[in-house]
TORMIKOL-940394 format. One record per residue (C-alpha): chain; residue in three letters; residue number from 1; x, y, z. Coordinates in steps of 0.1 Angstrom, whole numbers, plus 5000, padded with zeros to 4 digits. Example, Ala and Ser with C-alpha at 12.3 -4.5 7.8 and 13.67 -1.06 7.14 Angstrom:
# TORMIKOL-940394
<rec 'A' 'ALA' 1 <5123 4955 5078>>,
<rec 'A' 'SER' 2 <5137 4989 5071>>,
# end
This chain:
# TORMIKOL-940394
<rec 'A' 'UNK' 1 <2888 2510 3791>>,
<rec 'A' 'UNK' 2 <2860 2534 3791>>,
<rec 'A' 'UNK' 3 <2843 2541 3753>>,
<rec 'A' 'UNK' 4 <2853 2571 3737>>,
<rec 'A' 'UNK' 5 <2828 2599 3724>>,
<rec 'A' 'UNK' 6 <2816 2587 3690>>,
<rec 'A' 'UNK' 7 <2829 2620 3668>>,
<rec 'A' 'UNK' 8 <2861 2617 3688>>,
<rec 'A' 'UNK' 9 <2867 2578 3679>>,
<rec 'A' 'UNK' 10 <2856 2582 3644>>,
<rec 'A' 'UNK' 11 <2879 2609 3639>>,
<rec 'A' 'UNK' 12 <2907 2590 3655>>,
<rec 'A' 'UNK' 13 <2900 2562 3626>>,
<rec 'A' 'UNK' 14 <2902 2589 3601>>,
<rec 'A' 'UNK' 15 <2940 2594 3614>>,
<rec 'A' 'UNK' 16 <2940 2557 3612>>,
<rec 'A' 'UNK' 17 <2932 2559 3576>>,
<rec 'A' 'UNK' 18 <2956 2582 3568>>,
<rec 'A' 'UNK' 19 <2978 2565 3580>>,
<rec 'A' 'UNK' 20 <2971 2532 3564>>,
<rec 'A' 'UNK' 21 <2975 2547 3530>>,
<rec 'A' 'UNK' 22 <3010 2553 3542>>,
<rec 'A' 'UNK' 23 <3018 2525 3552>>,
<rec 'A' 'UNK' 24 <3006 2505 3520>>,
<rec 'A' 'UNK' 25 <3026 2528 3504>>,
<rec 'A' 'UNK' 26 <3061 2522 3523>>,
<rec 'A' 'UNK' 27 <3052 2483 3525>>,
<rec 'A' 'UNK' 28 <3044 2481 3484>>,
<rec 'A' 'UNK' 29 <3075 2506 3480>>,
<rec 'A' 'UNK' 30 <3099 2479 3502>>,
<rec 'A' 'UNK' 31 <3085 2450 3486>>,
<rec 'A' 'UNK' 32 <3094 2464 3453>>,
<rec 'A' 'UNK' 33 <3130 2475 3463>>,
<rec 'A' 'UNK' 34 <3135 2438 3481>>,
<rec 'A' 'UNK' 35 <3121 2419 3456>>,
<rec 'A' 'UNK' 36 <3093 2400 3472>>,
<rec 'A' 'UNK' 37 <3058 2413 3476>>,
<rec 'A' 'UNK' 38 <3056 2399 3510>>,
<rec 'A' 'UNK' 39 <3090 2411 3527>>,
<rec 'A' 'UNK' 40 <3069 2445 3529>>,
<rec 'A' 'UNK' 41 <3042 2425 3548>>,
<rec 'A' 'UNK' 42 <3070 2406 3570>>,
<rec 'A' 'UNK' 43 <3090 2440 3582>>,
<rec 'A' 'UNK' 44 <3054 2457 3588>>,
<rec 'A' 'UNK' 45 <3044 2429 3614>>,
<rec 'A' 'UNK' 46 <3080 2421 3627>>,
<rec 'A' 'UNK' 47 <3086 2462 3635>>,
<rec 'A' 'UNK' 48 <3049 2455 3651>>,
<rec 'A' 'UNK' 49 <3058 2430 3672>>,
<rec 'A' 'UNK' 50 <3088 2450 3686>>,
<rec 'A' 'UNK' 51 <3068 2479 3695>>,
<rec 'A' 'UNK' 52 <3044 2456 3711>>,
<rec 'A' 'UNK' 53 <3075 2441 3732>>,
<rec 'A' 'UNK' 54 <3084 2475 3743>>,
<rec 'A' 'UNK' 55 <3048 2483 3753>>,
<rec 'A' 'UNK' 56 <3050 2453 3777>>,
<rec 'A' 'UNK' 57 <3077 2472 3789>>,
<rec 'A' 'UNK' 58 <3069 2507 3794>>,
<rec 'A' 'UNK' 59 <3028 2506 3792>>,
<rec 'A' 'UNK' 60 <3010 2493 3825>>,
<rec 'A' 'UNK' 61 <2979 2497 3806>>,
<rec 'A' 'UNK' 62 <2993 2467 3783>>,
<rec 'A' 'UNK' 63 <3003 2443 3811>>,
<rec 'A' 'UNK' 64 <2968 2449 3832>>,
<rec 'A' 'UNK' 65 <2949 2441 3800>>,
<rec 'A' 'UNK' 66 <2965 2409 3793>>,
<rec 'A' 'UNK' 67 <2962 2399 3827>>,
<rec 'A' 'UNK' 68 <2925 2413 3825>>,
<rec 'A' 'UNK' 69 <2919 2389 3793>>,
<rec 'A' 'UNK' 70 <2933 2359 3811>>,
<rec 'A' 'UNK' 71 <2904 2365 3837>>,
<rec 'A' 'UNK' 72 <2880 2373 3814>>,
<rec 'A' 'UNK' 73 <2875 2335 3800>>,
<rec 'A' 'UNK' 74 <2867 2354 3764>>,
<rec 'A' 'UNK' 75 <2855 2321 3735>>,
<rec 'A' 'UNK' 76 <2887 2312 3721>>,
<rec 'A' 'UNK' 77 <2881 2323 3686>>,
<rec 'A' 'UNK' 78 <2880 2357 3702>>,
<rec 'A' 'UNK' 79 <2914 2357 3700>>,
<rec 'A' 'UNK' 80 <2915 2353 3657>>,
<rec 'A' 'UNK' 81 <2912 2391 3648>>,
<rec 'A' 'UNK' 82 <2950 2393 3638>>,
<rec 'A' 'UNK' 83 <2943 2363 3610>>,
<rec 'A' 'UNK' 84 <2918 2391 3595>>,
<rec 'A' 'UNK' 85 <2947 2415 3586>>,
<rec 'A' 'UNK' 86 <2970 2386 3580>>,
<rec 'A' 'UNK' 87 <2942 2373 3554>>,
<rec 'A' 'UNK' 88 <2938 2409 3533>>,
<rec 'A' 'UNK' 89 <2980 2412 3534>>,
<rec 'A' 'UNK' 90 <2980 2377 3514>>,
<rec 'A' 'UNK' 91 <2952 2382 3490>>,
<rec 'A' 'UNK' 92 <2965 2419 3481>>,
<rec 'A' 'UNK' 93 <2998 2403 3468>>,
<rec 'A' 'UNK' 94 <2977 2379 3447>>,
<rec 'A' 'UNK' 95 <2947 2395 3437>>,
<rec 'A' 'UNK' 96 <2958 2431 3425>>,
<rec 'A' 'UNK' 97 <2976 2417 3401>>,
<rec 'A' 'UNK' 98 <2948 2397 3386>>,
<rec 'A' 'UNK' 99 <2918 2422 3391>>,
<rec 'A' 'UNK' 100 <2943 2456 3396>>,
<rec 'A' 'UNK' 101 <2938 2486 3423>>,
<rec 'A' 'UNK' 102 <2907 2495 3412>>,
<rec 'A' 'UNK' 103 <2890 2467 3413>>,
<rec 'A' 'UNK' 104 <2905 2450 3444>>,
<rec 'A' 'UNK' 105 <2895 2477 3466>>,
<rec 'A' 'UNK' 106 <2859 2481 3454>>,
<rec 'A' 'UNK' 107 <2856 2448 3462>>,
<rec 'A' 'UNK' 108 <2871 2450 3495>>,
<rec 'A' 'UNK' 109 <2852 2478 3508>>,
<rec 'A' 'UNK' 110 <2821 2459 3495>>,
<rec 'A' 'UNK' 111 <2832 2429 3519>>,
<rec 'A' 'UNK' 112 <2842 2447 3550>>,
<rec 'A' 'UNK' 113 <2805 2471 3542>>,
<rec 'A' 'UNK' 114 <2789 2436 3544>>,
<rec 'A' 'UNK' 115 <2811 2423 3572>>,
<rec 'A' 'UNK' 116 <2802 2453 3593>>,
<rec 'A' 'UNK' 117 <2770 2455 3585>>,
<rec 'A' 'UNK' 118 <2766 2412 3597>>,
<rec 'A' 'UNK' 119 <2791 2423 3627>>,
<rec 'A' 'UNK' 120 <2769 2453 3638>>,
<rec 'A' 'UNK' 121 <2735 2429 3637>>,
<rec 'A' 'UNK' 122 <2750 2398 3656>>,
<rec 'A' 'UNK' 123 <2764 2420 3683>>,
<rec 'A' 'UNK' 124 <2801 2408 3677>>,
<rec 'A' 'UNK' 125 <2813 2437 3685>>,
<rec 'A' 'UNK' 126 <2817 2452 3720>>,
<rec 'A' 'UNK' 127 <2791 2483 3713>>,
<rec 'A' 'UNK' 128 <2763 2456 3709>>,
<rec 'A' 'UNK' 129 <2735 2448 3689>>,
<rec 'A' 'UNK' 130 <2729 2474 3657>>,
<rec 'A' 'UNK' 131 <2695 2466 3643>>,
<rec 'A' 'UNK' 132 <2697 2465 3604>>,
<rec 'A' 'UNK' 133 <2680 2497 3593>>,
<rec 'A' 'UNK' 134 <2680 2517 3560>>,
<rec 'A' 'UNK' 135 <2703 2541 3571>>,
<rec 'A' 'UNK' 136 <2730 2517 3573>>,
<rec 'A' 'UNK' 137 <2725 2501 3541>>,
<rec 'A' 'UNK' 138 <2722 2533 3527>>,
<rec 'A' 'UNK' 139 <2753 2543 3544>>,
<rec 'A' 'UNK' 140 <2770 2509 3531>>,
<rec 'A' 'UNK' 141 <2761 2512 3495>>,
<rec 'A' 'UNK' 142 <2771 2545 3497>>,
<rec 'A' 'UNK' 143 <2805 2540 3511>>,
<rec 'A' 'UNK' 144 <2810 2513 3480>>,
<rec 'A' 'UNK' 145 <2799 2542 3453>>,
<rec 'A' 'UNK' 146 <2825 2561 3472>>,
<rec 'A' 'UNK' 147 <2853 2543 3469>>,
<rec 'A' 'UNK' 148 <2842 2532 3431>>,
<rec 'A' 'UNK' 149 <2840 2569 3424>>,
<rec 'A' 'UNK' 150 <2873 2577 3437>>,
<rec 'A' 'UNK' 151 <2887 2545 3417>>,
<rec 'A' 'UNK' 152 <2884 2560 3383>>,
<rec 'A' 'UNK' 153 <2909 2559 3359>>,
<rec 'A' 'UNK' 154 <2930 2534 3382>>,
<rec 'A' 'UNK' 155 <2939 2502 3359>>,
<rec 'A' 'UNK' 156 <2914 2473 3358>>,
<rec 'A' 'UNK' 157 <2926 2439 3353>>,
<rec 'A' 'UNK' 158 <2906 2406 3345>>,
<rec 'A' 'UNK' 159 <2876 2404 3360>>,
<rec 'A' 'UNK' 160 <2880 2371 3375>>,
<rec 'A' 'UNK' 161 <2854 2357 3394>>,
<rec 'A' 'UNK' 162 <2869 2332 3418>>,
<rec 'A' 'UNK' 163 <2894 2363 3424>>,
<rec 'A' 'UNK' 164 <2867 2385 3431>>,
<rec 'A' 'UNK' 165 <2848 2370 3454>>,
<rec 'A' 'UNK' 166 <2881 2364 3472>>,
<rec 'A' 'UNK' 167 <2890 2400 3474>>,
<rec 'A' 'UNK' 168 <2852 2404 3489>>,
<rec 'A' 'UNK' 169 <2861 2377 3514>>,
<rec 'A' 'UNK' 170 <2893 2395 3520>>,
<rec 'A' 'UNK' 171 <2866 2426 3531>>,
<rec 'A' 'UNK' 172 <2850 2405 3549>>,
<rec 'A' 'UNK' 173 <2881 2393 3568>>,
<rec 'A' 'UNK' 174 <2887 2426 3582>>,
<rec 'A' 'UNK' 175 <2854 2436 3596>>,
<rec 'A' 'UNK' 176 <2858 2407 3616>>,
<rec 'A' 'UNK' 177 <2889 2414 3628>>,
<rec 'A' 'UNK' 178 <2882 2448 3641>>,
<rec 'A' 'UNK' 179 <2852 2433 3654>>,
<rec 'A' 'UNK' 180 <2873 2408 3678>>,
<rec 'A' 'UNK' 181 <2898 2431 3682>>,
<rec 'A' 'UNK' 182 <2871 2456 3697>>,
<rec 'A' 'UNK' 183 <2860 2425 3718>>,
<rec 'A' 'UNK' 184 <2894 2420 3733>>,
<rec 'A' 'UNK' 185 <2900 2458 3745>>,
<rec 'A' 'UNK' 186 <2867 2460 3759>>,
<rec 'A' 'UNK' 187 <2880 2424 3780>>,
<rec 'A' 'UNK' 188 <2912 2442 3790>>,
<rec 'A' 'UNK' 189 <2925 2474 3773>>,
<rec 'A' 'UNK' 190 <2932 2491 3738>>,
<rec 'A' 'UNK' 191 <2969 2480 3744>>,
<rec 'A' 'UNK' 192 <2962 2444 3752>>,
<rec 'A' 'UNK' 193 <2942 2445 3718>>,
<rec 'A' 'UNK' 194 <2970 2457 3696>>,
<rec 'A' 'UNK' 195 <2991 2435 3712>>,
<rec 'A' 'UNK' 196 <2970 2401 3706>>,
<rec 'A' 'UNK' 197 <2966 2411 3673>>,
<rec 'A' 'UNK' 198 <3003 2413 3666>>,
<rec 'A' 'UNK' 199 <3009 2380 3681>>,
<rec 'A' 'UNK' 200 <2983 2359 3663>>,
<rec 'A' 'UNK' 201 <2988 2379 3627>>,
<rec 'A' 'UNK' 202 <3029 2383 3627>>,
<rec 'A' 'UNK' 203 <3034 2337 3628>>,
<rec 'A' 'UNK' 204 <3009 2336 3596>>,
<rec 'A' 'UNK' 205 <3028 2361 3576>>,
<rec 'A' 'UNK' 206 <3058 2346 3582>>,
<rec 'A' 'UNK' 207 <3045 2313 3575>>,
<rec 'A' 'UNK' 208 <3032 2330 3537>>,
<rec 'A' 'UNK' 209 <3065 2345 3532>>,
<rec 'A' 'UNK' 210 <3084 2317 3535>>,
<rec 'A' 'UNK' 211 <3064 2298 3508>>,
<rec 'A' 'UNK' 212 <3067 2323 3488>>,
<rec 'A' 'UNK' 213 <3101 2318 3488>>,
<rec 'A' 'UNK' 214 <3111 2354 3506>>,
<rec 'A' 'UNK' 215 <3138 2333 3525>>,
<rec 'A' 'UNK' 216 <3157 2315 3504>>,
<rec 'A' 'UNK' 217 <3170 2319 3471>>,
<rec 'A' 'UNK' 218 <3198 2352 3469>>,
<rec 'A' 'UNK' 219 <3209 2372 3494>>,
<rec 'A' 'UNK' 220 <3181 2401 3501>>,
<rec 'A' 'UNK' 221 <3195 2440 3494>>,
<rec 'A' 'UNK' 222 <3175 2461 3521>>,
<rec 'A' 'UNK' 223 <3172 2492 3510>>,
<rec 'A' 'UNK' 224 <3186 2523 3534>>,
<rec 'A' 'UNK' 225 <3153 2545 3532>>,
<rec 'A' 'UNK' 226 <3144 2544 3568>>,
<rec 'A' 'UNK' 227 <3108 2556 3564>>,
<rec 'A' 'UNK' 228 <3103 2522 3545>>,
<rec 'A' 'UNK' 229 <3105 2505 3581>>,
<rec 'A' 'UNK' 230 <3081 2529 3597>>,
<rec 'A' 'UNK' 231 <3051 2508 3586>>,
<rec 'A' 'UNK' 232 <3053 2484 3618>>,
<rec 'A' 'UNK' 233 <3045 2521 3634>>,
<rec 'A' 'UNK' 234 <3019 2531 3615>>,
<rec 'A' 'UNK' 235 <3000 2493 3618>>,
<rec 'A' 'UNK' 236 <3003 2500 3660>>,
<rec 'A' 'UNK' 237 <2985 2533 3653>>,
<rec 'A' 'UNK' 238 <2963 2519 3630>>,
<rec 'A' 'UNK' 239 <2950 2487 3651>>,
<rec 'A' 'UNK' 240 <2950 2507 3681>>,
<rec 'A' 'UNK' 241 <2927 2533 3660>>,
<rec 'A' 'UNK' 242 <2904 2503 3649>>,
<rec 'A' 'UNK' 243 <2897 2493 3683>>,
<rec 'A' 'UNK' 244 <2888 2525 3702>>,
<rec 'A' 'UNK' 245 <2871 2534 3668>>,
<rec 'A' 'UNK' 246 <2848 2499 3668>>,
<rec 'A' 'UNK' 247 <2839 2500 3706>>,
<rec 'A' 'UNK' 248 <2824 2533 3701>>,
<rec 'A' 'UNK' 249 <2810 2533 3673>>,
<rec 'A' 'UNK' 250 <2804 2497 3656>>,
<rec 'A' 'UNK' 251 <2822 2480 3625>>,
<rec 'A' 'UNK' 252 <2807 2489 3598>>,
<rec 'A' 'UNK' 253 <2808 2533 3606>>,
<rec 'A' 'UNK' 254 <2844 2522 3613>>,
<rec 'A' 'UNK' 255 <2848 2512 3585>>,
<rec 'A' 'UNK' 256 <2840 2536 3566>>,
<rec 'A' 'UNK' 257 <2856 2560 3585>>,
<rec 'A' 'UNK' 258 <2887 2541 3577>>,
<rec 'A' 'UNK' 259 <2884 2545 3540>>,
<rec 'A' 'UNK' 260 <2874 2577 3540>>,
<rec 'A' 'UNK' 261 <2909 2581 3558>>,
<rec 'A' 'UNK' 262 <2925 2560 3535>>,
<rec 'A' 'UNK' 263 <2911 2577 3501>>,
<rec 'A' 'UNK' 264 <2922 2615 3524>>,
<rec 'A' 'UNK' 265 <2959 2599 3529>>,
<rec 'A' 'UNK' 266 <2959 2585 3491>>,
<rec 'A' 'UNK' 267 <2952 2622 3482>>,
<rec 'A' 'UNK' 268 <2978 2641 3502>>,
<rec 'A' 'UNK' 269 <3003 2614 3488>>,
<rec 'A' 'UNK' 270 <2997 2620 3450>>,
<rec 'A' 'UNK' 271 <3003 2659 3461>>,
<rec 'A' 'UNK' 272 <3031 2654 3482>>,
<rec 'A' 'UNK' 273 <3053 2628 3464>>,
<rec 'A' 'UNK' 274 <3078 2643 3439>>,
<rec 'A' 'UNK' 275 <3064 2614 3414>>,
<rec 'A' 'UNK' 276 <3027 2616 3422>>,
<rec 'A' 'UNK' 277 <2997 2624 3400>>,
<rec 'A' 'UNK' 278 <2991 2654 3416>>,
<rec 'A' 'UNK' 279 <2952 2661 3429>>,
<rec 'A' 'UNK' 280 <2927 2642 3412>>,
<rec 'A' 'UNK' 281 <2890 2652 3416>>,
<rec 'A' 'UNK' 282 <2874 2618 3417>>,
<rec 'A' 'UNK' 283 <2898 2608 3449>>,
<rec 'A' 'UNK' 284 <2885 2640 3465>>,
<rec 'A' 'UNK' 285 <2848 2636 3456>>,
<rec 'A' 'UNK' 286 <2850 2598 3471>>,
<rec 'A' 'UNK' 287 <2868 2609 3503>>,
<rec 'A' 'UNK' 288 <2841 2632 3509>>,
<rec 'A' 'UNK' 289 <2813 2608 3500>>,
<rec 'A' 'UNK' 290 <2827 2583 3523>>,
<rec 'A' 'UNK' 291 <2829 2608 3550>>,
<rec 'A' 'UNK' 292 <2793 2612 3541>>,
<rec 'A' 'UNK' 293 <2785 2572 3540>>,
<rec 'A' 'UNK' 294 <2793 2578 3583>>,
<rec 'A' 'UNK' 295 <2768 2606 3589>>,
<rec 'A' 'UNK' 296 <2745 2586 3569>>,
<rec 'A' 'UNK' 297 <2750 2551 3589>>,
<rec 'A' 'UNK' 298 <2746 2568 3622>>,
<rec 'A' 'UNK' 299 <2710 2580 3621>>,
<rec 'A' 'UNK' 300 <2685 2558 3634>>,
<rec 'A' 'UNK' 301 <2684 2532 3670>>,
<rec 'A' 'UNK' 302 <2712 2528 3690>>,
<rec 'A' 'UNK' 303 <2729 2499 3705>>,
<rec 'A' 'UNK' 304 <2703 2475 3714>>,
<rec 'A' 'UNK' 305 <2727 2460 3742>>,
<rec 'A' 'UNK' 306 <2763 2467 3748>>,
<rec 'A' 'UNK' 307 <2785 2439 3761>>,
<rec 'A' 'UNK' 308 <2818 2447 3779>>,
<rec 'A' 'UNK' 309 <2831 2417 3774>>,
<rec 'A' 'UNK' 310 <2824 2378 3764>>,
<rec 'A' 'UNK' 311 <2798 2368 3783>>,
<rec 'A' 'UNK' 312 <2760 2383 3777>>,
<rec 'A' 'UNK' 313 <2747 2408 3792>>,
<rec 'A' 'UNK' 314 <2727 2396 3827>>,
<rec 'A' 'UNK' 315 <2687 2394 3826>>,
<rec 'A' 'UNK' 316 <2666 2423 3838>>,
<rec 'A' 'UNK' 317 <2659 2423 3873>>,
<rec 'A' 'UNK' 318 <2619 2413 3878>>,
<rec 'A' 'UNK' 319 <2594 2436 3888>>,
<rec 'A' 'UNK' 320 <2588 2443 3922>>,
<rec 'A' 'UNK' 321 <2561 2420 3935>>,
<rec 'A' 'UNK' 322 <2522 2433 3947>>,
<rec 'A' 'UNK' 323 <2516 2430 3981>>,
<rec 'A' 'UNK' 324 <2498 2399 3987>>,
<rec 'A' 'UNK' 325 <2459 2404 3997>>,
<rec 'A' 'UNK' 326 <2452 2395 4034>>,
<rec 'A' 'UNK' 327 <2445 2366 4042>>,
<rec 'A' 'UNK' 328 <2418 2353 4069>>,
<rec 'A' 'UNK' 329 <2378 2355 4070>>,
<rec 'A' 'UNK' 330 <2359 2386 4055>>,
<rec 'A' 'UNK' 331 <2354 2413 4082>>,
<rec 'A' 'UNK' 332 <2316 2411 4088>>,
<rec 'A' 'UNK' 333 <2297 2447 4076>>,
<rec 'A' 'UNK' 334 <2276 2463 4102>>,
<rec 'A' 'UNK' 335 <2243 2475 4086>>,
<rec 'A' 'UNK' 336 <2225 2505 4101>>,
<rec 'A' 'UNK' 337 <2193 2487 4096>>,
<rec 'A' 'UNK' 338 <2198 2451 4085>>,
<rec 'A' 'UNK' 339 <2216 2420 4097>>,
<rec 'A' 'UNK' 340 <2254 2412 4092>>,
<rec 'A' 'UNK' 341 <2266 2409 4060>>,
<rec 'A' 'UNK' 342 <2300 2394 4048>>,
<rec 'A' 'UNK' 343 <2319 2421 4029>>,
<rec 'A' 'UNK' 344 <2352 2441 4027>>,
<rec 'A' 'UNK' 345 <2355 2468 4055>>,
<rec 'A' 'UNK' 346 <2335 2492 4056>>,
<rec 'A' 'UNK' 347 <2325 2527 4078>>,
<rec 'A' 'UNK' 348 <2288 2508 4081>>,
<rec 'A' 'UNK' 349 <2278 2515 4116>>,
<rec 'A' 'UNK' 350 <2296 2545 4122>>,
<rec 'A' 'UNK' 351 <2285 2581 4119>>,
<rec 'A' 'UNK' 352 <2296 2616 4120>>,
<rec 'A' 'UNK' 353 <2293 2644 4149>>,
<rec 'A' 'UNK' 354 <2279 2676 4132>>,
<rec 'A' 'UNK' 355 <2292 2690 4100>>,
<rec 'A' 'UNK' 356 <2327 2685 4103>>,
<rec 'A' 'UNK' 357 <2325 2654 4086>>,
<rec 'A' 'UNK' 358 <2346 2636 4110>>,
<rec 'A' 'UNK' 359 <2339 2596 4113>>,
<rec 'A' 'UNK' 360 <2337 2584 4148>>,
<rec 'A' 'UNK' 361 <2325 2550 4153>>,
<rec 'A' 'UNK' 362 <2303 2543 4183>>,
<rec 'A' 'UNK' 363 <2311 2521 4212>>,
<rec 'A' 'UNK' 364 <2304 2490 4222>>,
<rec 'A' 'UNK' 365 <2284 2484 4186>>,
<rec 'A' 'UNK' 366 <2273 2446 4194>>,
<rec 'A' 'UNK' 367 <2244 2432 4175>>,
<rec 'A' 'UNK' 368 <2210 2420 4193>>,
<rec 'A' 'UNK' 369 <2186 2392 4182>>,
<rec 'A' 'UNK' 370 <2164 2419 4166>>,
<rec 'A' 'UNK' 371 <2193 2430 4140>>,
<rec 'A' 'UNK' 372 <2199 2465 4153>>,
<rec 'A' 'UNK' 373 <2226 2478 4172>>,
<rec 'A' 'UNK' 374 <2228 2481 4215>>,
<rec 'A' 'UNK' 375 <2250 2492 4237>>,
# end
């Protein structure tokens, strides 16, 4: 798969962002309506899974990547990216209602602005090595005042500590899976990426849920709202934004591209929903700033190597080599007026024909006992 142009991929992630505020949305409003925080999480990567299936289906692009990845020989942990978005799924449920909204995701954006920023340096991801620079802290920190700006007024619950650095981990989590994620459609394709993530995520979900107790206990009442299904959807668009988005332009200006999206989709939903808070200022300022926090990141060196896939980049080629000197005894230097000398060639013992200042070198020029030159 060949890189997209940075403005285009970042913009793409901005969708992607949208679109994640959606889908929290439709998986909190399920999980609400069901019962169980984590039936929300469960439908999401179960209507993600099916799409997948269908890709395998319809999408050569899908079925050449995989079988690209099975030639590639990528580290196995390459293959843990899905565990990142099954991680931040888990800790939501338990966290936000310990530290609340506000809180959680100032801390999570702090965590996946550190995870990109450690993602970027080690050359995790696919567009290689990002040399830590002020810019990108500066973009970093700035994408965390962002998204505390835009958190004002939202409730605040117990600053726990253990909880918090949790929720940073949970940050943290998914800068690393975008990262592998990226890794794996550079191996084989932006299809074969969505679908590996699907697979790994979707068995550790399930496994959550059903200690949770989502599956037993009384008979669940789905509700009949079909846009509450939608968010496997919107988590194909969203992975499949992440990695496009991260080989072109790095985790952590991903990253923030995402949240930007995210506070943008959070804003048209207080509009739009009959129930919503309407506009609010400090949503609008944030998305903006975090919009900003991207320009900011992107200024100063590029890539320092780019990887296609798992395996380094190969060595320079060497320089050319000199030509060796010749080798052999010195070729003797005729002297005008003097005996042989040892020496590096020379026009010694030639002249020049009138003013031309051609050389032509005499005949026959063989020494005598006396030093000079006969015929």
């Amino acid at each position: 798969m060949r890189p997209r142009p940075t403005a285009l991929a970042l913009a793409l992630v901005t969708l992607g962002g949208v679109a994640s505020a959606a889908q929290g949305a439709v998986n909190a409003e399920l999980g609400q309506q069901t019962g169980n925080a984590t039936l929300g999480a469960v439908v999401n990567n179960l209507g993600g899974c099916l799409l997948v299936l269908l890709g395998l289906l319809a999408l050569p692009s899908m079925r050449t990547g995989l079988v690209a990845l099975r030639r590639a020989r990528l580290p196995w942990w390459s293959y843990l990216g899905g565990l990142g978005g099954a991680a931040i799924v888990v800790l939501a449920a338990y966290a936000v209602p310990v530290l609340g909204v506000a809180v959680f995701t100032i801390a999570q954006v702090a965590g996946s602005s550190l995870g990109g920023l450690a993602s970027d340096r080690s050359g995790l991801a696919p567009v290689g090595r990002l040399p830590l620079t002020a810019p990108r802290i500066a973009g970093a920190l700035l994408g965390v005042a962002a998204v505390a700006l835009a958190q004002t007024g939202r409730p605040i619950g117990d600053l726990a500590v253990g909880v918090l650095l949790l929720a940073v981990l949970g940050g943290v989590a998914v800068a690393l899976q975008a990262a592998l994620n990226g890794r794996i459609s550079a191996a084989g394709s932006a299809a074969a990426g969505v679908a590996v993530n699907f697979v790994v995520s979707t068995p550790v979900v399930l496994l959550v849920a059903a200690l949770a107790g989502a599956f037993t206990g009384p008979s669940i009442r789905w509700p009949s709202g079909w846009h509450l299904y939608t968010g496997g959807l919107l988590g194909v668009g969203i992975v499949a934004a992440l990695v496009i988005g991260v080989r072109a332009a790095g985790v952590l200006r991903t990253g923030l591209a995402l949240v930007g999206g995210q506070l943008l989709g959070a804003l048209l939903l207080d509009v739009l929903l009959p129930q919503g808070p309407g506009a609010r200022l400090p949503v609008l300022a944030g998305a903006v700033l975090t919009l900003l926090a991207v320009l900011v990141a992107s200024r100063g060196p590029r890539a320092a190597t780019a990887p296609a896939t798992g395996t380094p980049p190969p060595p320079p080629a060497p320089p050319a080599s000199p030509v060796p000197p010749q080798s052999g005894p010195p070729v003797p230097e005729r002297s005008p007026s003097g005996p042989l000398s040892a020496g590096p060639p020379s026009v010694a013992g030639a002249g020049t024909d009138g003013d031309d200042g051609a050389v032509r070198v005499a005949p026959d020029d063989t020494p005598v006992p006396n030093g000079k030159l006969g015929p």
